[in-house]
C-alpha positions in Angstrom: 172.6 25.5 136.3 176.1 27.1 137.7 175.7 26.1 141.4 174.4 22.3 140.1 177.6 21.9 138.4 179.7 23.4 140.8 178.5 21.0 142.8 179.4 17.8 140.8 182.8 19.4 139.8 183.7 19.7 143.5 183.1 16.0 144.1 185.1 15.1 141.5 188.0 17.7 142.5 188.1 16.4 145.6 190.6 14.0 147.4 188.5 11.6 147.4 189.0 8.7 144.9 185.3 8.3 143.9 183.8 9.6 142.0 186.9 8.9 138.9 187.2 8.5 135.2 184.3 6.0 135.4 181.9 8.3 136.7 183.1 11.1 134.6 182.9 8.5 131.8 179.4 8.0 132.5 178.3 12.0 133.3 179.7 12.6 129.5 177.3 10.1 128.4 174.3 11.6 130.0 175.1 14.8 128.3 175.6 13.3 124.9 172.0 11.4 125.6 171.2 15.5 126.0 172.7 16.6 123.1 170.8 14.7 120.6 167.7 14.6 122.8 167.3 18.6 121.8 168.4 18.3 118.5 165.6 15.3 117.9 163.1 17.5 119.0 164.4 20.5 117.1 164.2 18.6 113.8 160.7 17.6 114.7 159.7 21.0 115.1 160.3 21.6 111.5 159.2 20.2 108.2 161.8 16.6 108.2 161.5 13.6 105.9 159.4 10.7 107.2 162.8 9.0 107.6 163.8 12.2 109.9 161.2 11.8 111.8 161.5 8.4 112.2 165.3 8.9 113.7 164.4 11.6 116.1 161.5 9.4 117.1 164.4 6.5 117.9 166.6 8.9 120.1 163.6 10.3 122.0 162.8 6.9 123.2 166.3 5.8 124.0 168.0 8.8 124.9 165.2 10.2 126.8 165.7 6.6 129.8 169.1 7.0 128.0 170.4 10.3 130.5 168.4 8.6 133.5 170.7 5.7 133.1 174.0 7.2 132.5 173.3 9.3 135.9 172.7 6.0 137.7 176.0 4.4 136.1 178.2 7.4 137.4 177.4 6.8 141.2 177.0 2.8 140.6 181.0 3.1 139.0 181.4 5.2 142.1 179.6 2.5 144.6 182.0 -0.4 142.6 185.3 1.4 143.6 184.3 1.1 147.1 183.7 -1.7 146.8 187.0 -2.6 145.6 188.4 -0.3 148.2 186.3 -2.8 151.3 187.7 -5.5 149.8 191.1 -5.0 149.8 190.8 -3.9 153.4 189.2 -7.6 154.9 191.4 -9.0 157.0 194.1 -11.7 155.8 195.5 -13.0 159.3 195.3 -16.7 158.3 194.5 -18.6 155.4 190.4 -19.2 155.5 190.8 -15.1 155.6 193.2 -14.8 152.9 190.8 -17.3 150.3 188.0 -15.1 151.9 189.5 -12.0 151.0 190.6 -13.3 147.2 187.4 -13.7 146.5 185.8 -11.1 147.8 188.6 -8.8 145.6 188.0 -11.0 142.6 184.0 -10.4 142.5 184.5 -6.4 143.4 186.6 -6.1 140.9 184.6 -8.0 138.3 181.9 -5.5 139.4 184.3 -2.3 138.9 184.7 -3.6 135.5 181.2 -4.2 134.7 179.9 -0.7 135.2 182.1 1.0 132.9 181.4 -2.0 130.0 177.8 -0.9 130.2 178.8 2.8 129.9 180.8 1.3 126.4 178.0 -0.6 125.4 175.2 2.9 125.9 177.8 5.0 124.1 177.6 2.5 121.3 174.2 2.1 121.0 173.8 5.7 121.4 176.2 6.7 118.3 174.0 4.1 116.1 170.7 6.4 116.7 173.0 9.7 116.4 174.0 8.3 112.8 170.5 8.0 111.5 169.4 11.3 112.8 172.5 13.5 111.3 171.5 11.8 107.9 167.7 12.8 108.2 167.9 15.2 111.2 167.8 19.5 111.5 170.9 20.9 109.5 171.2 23.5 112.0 171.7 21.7 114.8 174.2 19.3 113.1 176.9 20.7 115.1 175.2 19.6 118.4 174.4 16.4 117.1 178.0 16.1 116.1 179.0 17.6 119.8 176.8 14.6 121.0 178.7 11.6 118.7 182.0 13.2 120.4 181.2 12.9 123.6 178.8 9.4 123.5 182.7 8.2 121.8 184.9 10.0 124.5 182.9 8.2 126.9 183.7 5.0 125.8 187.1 5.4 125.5 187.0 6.5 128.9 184.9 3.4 130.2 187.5 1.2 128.3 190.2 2.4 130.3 188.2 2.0 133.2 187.2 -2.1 132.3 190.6 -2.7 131.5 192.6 -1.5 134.3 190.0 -4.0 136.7 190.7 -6.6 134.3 193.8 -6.5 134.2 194.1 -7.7 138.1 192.4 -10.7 137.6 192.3 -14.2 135.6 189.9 -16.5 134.0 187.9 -17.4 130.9 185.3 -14.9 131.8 188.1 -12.1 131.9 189.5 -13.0 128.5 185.3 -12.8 126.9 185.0 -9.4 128.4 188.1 -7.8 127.3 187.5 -8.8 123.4 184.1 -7.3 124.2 185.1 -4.2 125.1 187.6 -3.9 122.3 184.8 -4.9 120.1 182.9 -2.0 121.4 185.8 0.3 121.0 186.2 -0.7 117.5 182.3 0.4 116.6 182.5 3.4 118.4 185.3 4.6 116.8 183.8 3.1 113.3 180.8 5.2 114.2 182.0 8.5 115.4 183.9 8.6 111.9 180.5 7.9 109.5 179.2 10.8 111.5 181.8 13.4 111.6 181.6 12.1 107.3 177.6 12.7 107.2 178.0 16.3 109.3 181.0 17.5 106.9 178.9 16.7 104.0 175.8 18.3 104.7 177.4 21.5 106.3 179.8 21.5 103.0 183.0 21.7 105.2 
């Protein structure tokens, strides 16, 4: 377990500029996906309601494809940032290259902000299944279902840092839809996060 995330830590410590805050954005998602993946099957191992089960049913099917796809949004942010990076680099001698070259900026930067917006959107959806199951779910494990809601929400913040500092570079219609999205997004998450710490607080008597 060390050496494997030695391994990713060194990537991310590294001079290089990929993988960043997007990737890390997604990696905290996988592990929140992991969080309440254990403590889903922890509550069904005991005796739940048939509403428990019913919730750690939910986040076994999503969160189980759930970690699989937050591990391939962490190297597709990584991928999009080179992408940026080749753009930026095409030549701009005259101006057929220089149209070229805006466009080819405008669409990998459109694509650097589309990763992290799905990252948003999983953490999201993700904090809607962790609600049900920390009404219904295993009491002792409410922590690490609370652990989970934490992360799933610190991963969209981060993803929404990541979407808006693409957007920011570029214009349009398009732009302007995906920004109130992600605030949107934002705005649920953080509606979420705070039902959940309520529900854990309650049943744990803090």
């Amino acid at each position: 377990m060390n050496e494997g995330y030695k391994e990713i830590l060194s990537r991310i410590s590294s001079s290089s500029p990929t993988p960043g805050g997007g990737s890390v954005a997604a990696l905290a998602l996988a592990h929140a996906h992991s969080l309440a993946l254990m403590v889903a099957r922890l509550s069904k191992g005991r005796k739940i309601s048939a509403d428990g089960v019913k919730a750690a049913d939910a986040v076994i099917i999503s969160s189980e494809p759930g970690a699989d796809r937050a591990i391939v949004l962490a190297e597709k942010d990584a991928e999009a940032f080179d992408a940026v990076m080749r753009a930026y680099r095409l030549p701009k001698g005259d101006e057929a290259e220089v149209s070229v070259r805006k466009g080819e900026i405008r669409n990998a930067t459109w694509g650097a902000a589309a990763v992290p917006l799905e990252t948003a959107f999983e953490a999201s959806e993700l904090l809607v299944s962790i609600q049900k199951l920390a009404e219904h779910g295993n009491s002792n494990a409410l922590t690490d279902l609370a652990a989970s809601a934490e992360l799933a929400n610190t991963a969209a913040h981060i993803a929404a840092m990541n979407v808006r500092i693409n957007l920011v570079s570029i214009e349009g219609e398009d732009v302007e839809k995906e920004a109130a999205r992600i605030e949107g997004l934002l705005a649920t998450s953080n509606e979420l996060v705070g039902i959940i710490r309520s529900i854990v607080s309650e049943r744990l008597g803090w």
